[in-house]
C-alpha positions as a Markdown table, in Angstrom:
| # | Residue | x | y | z |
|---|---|---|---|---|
| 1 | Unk | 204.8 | 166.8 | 138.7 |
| 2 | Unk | 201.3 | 168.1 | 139.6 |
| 3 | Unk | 198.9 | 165.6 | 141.2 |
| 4 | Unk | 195.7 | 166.3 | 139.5 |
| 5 | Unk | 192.0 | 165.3 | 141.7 |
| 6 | Unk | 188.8 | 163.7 | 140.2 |
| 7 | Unk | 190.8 | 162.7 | 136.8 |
| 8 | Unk | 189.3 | 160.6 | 134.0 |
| 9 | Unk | 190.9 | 157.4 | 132.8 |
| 10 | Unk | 188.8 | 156.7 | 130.3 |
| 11 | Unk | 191.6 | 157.6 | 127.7 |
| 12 | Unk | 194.1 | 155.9 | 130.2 |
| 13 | Unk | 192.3 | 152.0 | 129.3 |
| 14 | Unk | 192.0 | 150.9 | 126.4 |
| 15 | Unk | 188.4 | 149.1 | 126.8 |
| 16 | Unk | 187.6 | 153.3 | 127.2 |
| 17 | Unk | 186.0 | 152.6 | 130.3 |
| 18 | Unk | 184.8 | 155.9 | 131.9 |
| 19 | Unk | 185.7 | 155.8 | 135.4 |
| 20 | Unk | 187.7 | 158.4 | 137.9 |
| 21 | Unk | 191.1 | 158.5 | 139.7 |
| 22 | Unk | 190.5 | 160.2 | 143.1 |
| 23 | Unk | 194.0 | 161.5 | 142.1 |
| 24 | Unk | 196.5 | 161.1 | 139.1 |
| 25 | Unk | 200.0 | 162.2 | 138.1 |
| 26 | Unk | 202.0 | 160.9 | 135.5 |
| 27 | Unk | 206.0 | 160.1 | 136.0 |
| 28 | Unk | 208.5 | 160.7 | 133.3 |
| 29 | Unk | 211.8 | 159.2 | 135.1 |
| 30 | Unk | 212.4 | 156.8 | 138.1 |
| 31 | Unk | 213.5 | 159.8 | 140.3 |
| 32 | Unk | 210.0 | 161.2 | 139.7 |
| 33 | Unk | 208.3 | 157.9 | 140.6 |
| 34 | Unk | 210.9 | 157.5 | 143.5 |
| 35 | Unk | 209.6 | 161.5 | 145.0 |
| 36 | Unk | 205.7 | 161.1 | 144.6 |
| 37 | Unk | 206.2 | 157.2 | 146.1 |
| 38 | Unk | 208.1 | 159.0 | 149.3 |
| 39 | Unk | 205.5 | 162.0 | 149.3 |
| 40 | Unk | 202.7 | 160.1 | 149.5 |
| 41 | Unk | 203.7 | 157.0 | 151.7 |
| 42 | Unk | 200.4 | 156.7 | 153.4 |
| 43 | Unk | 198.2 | 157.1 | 150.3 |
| 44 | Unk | 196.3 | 154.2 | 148.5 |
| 45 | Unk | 198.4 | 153.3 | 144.9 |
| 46 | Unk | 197.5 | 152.3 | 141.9 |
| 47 | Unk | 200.1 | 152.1 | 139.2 |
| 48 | Unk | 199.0 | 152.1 | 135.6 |
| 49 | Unk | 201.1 | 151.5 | 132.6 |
| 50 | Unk | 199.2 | 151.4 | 128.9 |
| 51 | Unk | 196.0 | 150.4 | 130.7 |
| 52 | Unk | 196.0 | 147.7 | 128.3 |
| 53 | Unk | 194.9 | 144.7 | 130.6 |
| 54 | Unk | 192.6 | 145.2 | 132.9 |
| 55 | Unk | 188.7 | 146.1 | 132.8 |
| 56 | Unk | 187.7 | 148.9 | 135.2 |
| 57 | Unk | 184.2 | 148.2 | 136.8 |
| 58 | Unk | 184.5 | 151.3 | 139.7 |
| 59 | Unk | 186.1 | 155.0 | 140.3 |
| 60 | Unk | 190.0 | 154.2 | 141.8 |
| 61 | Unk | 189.6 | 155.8 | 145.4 |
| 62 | Unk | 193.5 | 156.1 | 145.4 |
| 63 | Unk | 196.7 | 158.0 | 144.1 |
| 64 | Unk | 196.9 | 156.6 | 140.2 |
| 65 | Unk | 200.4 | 156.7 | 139.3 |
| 66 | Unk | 201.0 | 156.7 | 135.5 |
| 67 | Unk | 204.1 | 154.9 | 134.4 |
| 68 | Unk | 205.3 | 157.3 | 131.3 |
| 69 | Unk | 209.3 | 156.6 | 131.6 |
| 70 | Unk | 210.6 | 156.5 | 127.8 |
| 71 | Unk | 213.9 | 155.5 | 126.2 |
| 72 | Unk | 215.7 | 152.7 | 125.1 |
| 73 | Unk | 219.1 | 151.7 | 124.1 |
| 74 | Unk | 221.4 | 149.0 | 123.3 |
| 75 | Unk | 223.5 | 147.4 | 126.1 |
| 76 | Unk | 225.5 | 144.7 | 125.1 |
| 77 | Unk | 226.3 | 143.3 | 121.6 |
| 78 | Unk | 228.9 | 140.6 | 120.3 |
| 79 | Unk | 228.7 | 139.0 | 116.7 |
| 80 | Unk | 225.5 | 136.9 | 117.3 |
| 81 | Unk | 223.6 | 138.7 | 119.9 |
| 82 | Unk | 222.3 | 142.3 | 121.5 |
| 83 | Unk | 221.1 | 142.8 | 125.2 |
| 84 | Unk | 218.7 | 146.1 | 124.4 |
| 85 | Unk | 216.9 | 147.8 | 127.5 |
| 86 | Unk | 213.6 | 149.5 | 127.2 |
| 87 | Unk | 211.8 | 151.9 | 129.8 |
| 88 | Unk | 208.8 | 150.9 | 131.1 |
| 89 | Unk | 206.5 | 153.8 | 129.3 |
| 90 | Unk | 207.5 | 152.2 | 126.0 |
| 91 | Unk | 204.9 | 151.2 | 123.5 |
| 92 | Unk | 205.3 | 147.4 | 123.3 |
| 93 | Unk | 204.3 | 147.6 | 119.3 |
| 94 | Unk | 206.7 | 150.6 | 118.8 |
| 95 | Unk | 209.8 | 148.7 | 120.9 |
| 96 | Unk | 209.1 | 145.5 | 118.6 |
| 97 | Unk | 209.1 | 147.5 | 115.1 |
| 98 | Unk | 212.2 | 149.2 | 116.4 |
| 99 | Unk | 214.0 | 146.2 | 117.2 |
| 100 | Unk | 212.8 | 144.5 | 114.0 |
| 101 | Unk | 214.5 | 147.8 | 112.0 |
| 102 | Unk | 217.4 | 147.1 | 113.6 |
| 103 | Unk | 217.5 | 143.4 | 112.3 |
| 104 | Unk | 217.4 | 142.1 | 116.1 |
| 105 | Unk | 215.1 | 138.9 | 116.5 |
| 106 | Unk | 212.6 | 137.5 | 118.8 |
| 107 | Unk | 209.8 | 139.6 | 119.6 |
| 108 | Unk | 208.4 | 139.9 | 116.0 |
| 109 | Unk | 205.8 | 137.2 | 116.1 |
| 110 | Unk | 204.5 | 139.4 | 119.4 |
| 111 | Unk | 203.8 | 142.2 | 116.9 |
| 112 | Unk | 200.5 | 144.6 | 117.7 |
| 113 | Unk | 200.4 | 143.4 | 120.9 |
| 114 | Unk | 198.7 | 146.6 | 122.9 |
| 115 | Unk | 200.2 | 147.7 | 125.9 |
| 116 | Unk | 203.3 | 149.4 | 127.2 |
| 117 | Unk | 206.8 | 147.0 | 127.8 |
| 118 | Unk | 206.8 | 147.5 | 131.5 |
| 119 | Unk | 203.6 | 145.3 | 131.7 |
| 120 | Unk | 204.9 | 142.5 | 129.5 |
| 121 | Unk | 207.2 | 140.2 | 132.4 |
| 122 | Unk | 203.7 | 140.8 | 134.7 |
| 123 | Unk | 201.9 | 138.5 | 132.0 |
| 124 | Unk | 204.4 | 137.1 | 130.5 |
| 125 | Unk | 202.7 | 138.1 | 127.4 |
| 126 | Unk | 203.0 | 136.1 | 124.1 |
| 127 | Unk | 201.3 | 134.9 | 120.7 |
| 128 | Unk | 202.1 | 133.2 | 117.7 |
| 129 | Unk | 204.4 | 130.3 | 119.3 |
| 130 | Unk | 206.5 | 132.9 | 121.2 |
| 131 | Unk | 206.2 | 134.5 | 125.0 |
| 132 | Unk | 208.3 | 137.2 | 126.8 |
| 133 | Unk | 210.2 | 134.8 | 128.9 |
| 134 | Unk | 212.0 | 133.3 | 125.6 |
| 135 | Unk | 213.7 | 136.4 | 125.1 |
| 136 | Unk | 213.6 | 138.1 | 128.5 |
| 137 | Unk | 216.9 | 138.6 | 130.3 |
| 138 | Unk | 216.1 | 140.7 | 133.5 |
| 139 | Unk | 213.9 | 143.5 | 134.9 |
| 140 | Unk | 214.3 | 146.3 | 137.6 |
| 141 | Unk | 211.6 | 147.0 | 140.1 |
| 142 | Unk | 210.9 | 149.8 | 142.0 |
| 143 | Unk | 210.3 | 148.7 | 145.8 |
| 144 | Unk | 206.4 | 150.5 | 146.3 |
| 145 | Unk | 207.4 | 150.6 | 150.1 |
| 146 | Unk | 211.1 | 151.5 | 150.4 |
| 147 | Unk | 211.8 | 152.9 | 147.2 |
| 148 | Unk | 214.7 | 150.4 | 146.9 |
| 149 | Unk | 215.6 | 149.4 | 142.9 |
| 150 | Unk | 215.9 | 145.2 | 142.5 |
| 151 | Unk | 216.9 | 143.2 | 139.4 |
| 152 | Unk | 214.6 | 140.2 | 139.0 |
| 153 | Unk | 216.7 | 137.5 | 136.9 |
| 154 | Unk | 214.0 | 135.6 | 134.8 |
| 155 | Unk | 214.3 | 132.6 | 136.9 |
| 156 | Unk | 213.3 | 135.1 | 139.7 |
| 157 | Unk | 210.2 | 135.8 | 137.8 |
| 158 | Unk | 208.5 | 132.7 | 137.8 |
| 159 | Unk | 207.2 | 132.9 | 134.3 |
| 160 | Unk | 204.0 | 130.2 | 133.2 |
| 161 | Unk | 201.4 | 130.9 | 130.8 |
| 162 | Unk | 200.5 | 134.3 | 131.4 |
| 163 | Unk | 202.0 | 134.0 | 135.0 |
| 164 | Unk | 204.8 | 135.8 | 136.5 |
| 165 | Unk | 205.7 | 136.5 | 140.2 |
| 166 | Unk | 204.0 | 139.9 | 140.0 |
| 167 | Unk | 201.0 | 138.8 | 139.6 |
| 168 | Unk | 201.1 | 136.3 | 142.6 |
| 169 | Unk | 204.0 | 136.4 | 145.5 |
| 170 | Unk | 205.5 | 140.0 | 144.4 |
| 171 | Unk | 201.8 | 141.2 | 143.6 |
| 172 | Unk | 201.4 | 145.1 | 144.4 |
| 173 | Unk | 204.8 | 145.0 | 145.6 |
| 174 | Unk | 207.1 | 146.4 | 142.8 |
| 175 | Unk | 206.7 | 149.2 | 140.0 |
| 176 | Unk | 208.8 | 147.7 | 136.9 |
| 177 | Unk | 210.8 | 150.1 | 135.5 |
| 178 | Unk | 213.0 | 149.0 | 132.9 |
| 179 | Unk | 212.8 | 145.5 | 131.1 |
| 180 | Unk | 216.2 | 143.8 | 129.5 |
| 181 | Unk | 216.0 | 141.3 | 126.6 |
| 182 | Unk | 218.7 | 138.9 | 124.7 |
| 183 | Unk | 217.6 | 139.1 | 120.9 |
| 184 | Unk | 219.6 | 137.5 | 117.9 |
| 185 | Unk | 221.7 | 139.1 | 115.3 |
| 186 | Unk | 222.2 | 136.5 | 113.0 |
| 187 | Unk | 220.6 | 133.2 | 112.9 |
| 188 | Unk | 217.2 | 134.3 | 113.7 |
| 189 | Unk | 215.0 | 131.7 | 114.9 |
| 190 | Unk | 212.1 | 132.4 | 112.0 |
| 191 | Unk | 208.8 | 130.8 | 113.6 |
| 192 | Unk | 206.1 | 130.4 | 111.5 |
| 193 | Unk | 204.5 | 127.1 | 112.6 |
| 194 | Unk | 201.9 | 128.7 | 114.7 |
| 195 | Unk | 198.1 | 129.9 | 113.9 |
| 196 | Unk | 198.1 | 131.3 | 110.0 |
| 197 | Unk | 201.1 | 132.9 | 109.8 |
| 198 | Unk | 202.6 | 130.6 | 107.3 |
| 199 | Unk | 199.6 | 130.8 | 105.3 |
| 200 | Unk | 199.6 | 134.1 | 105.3 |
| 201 | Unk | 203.4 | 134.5 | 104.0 |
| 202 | Unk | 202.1 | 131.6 | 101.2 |
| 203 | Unk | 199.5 | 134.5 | 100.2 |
| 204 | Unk | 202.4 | 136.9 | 99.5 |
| 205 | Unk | 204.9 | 134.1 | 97.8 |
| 206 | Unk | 206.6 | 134.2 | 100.6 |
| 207 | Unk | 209.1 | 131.5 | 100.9 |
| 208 | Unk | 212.4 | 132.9 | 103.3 |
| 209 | Unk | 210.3 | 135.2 | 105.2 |
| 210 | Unk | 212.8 | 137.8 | 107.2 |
| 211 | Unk | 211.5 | 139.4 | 110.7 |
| 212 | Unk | 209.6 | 141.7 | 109.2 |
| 213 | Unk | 207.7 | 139.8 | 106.6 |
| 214 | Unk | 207.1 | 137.6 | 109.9 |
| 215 | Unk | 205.6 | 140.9 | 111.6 |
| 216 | Unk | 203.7 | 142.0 | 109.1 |
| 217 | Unk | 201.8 | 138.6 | 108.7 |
| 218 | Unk | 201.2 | 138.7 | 112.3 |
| 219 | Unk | 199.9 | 142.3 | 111.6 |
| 220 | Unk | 197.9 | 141.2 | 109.3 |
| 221 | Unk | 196.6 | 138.7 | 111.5 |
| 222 | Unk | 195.5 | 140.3 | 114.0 |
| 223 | Unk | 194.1 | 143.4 | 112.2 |
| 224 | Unk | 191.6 | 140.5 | 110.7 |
| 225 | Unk | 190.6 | 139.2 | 114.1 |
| 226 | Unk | 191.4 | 142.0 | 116.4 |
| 227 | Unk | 189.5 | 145.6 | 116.6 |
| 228 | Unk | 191.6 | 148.6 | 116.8 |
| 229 | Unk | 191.2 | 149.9 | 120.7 |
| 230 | Unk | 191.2 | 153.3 | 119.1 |
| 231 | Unk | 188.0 | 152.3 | 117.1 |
| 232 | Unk | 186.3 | 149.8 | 119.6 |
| 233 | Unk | 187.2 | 149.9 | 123.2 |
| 234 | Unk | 188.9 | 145.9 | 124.2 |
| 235 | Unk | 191.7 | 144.4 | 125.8 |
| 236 | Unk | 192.7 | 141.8 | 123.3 |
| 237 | Unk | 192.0 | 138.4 | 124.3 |
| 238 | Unk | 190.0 | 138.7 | 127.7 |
| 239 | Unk | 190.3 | 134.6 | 128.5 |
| 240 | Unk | 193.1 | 132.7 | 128.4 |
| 241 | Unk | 193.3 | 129.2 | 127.0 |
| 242 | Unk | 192.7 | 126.7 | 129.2 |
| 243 | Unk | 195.0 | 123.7 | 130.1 |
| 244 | Unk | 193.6 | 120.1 | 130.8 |
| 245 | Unk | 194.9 | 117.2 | 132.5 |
| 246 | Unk | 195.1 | 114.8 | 129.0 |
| 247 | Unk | 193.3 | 112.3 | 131.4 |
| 248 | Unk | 190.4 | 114.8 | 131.8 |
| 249 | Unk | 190.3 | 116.1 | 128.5 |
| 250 | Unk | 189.8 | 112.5 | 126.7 |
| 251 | Unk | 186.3 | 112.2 | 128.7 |
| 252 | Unk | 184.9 | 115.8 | 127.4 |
| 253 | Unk | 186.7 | 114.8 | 123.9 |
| 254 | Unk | 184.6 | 111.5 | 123.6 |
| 255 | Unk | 181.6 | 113.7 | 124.2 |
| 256 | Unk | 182.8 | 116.4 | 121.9 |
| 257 | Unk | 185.2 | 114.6 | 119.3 |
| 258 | Unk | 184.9 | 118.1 | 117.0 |
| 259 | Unk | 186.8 | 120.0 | 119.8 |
| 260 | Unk | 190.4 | 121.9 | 118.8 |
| 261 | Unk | 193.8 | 121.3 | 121.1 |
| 262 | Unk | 197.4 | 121.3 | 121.4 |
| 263 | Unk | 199.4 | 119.0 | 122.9 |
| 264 | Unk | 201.7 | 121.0 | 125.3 |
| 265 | Unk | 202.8 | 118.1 | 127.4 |
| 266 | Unk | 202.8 | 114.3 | 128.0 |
| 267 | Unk | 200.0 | 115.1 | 130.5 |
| 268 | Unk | 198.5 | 118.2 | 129.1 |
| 269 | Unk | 196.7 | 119.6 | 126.4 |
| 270 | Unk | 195.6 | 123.6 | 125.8 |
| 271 | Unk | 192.3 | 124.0 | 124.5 |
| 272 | Unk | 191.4 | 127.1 | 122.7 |
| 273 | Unk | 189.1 | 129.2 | 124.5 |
| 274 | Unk | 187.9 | 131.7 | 121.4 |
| 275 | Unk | 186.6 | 127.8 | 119.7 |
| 276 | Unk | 185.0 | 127.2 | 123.0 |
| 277 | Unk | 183.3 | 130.9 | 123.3 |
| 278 | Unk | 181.8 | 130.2 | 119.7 |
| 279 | Unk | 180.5 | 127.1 | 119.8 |
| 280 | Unk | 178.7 | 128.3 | 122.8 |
| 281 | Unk | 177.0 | 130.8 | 120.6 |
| 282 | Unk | 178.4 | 133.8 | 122.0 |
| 283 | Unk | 180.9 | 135.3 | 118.8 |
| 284 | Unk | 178.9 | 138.6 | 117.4 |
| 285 | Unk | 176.4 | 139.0 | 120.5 |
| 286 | Unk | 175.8 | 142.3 | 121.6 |
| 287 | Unk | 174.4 | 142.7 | 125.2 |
| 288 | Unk | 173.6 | 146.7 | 124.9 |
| 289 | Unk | 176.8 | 148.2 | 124.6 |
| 290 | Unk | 178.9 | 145.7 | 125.8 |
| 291 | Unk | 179.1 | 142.4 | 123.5 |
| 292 | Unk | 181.8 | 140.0 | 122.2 |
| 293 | Unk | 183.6 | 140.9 | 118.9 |
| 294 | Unk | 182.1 | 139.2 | 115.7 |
| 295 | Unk | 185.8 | 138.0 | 114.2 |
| 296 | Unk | 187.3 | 136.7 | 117.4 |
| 297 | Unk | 185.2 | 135.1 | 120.2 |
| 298 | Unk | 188.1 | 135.7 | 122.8 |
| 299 | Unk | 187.5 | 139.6 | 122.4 |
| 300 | Unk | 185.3 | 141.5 | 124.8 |
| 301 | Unk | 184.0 | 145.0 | 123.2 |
| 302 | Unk | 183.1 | 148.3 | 124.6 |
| 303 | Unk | 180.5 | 149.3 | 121.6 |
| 304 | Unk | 180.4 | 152.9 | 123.1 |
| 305 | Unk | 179.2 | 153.2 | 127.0 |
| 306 | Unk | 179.3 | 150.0 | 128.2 |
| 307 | Unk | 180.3 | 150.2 | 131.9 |
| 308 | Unk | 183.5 | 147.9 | 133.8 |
| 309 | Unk | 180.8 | 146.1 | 135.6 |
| 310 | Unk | 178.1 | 145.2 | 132.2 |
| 311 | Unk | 181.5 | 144.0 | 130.4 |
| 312 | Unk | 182.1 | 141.6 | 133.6 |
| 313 | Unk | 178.6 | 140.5 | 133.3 |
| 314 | Unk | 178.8 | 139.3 | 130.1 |
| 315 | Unk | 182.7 | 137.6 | 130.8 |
| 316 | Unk | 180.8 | 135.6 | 133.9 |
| 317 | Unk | 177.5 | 134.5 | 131.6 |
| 318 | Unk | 180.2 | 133.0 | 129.1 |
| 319 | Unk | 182.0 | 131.2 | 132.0 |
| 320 | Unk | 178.9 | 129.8 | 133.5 |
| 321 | Unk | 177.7 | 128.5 | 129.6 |
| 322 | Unk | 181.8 | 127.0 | 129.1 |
| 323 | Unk | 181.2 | 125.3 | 132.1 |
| 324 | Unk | 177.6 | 124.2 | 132.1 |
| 325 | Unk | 178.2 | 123.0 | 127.9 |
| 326 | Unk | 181.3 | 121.6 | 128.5 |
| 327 | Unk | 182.4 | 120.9 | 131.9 |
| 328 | Unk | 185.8 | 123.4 | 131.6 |
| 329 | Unk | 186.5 | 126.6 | 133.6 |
| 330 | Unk | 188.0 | 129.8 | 131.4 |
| 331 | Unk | 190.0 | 132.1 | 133.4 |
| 332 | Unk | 189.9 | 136.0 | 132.6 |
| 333 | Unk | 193.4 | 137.2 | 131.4 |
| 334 | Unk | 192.2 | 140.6 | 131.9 |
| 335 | Unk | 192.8 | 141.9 | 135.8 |
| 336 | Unk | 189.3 | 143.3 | 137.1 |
| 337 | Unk | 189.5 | 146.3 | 139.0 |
């Protein structure tokens, strides 16, 4: 494992941010990441997995640890379910299409999700009706001090929308290094309610859709809305959708009766951010090379050599206008480094 100095991550995030590691090494196993976290106890960390959600706005002045631990393999399986483990390294899109081949259920409406799997429990990542924690079984964790391995149950992890405890009580505290989920056999739980995914599976006849004609709709999808991070440096959606009080929410709906939600409570309502972003005039702007995508207002774009901090910029002038035009705060689902 060589530690390398002065290393570029701009390949390393997917908004291809140019910005510098003081120092970098990639890890292939957890005995690797267990040596370089006992080598270098006094150094500054930062562990990176698929650098898929976060927005770097400065040079990391520490030891950048790239999570890069691959494999994946079945567990457990009786007649109606399979318990299948997956590394941390692990492309999240790959692990889904593989599990989908094998006729295993759950994770196909999170299809073309970018990122690696050891980042999904962190946000408890989901789209399409579904999250992580409806499949999610268990996790280990690499202690960052003691080097000590820990299973986190998934009551242990606290999930909420786009919460988990690593990202508040456990934050900076563990490396995850292999995630563990329950998926169905037989029986699937087909869900199709959500955004257009039944209307896309109407467009193709589609009346018994399997997993994958369920995945491939969602591929669709989000090939329509979403840019390809290869093609146009972004992060997915950078906001997340925020969630009223219903008591709240009926004074800004009087004032704005046009305005899209869903019901998620008997006290709350989620309102979608991307509606908010373009009726705010922001979908298509372009502020020099950093601008908000013209088929999905919830998706900030790197046009070419937009900097971490002219990307922020733009994320805090659309909070301000959400706030001023309609009295509601949008959180960044993005971390900002």
């Amino acid at each position: 494992m060589e530690i390398l100095p002065n290393f570029s991550l701009k390949k390393y995030n997917t908004f291809g941010i140019e910005a510098k590691a003081k120092q970098f090494v990639a890890v292939h196993s957890v005995q690797n990441l267990k040596t370089i976290l006992q080598e270098n106890k006094t150094q500054q960390k930062f562990i990176l997995g698929g650098g898929s959600n976060m927005l770097l706005t400065k040079n990391i002045d520490a030891l950048v640890i790239h999570i890069d631990l691959k494999g994946k393999k079945i567990l457990e399986e009786n007649e109606n379910f399979v318990w299948v483990e997956s590394q941390a390294g692990e492309s999240w899109h790959e692990f889904v299409l593989w599990t989908i081949n094998q006729n295993f259920g759950g994770l196909e409406n999170m299809s073309l999700i970018p990122g690696n799997v050891g980042t999904t429990p962190v946000q408890n990542i989901g789209a399409y009706g579904t999250e992580i924690k409806d499949t999610f079984v268990s996790c280990e964790a690499m202690t960052i001090e003691s080097q000590e391995m820990k299973t986190f149950t998934k009551e242990e992890c606290h999930f909420g929308y786009r919460e988990s405890v690593f990202k508040n009580e456990a934050k900076n505290q563990y490396i995850i290094t292999s995630v563990v989920f329950k998926l169905t056999k037989t029986n699937h739980k087909i869900n199709t309610s959500y955004g257009d995914i039944s209307s896309e599976l109407a467009k193709n006849n589609i009346t018994n859709p399997t997993l994958k004609d369920v995945s491939n709709a969602v591929i669709t999808i989000r090939q329509s809305k979403l840019p390809d991070p290869k093609e146009l440096g972004n992060s997915g959606s950078f906001f997340k959708n925020p969630i009223l009080l219903k008591s709240d929410f009926e004074k800004i709906h009087q004032q704005f009766p046009e305005m899209k939600y869903f019901d998620i409570s008997e006290t709350e309502v989620k309102v979608p951010a991307g509606w908010l972003i373009e009726q705010a005039g922001f979908k298509g702007k372009r502020f020099g090379d950093a601008g908000i995508h013209k088929n999905q207002a919830l998706v900030l774009v790197n046009y070419g050599n937009a900097t971490g901090q002219e990307i922020l910029n733009v994320s805090k002038d659309i909070q301000e206008t959400i706030f001023k035009t309609f009295g509601i705060r949008i959180e960044a689902e993005v971390n900002v480094i």
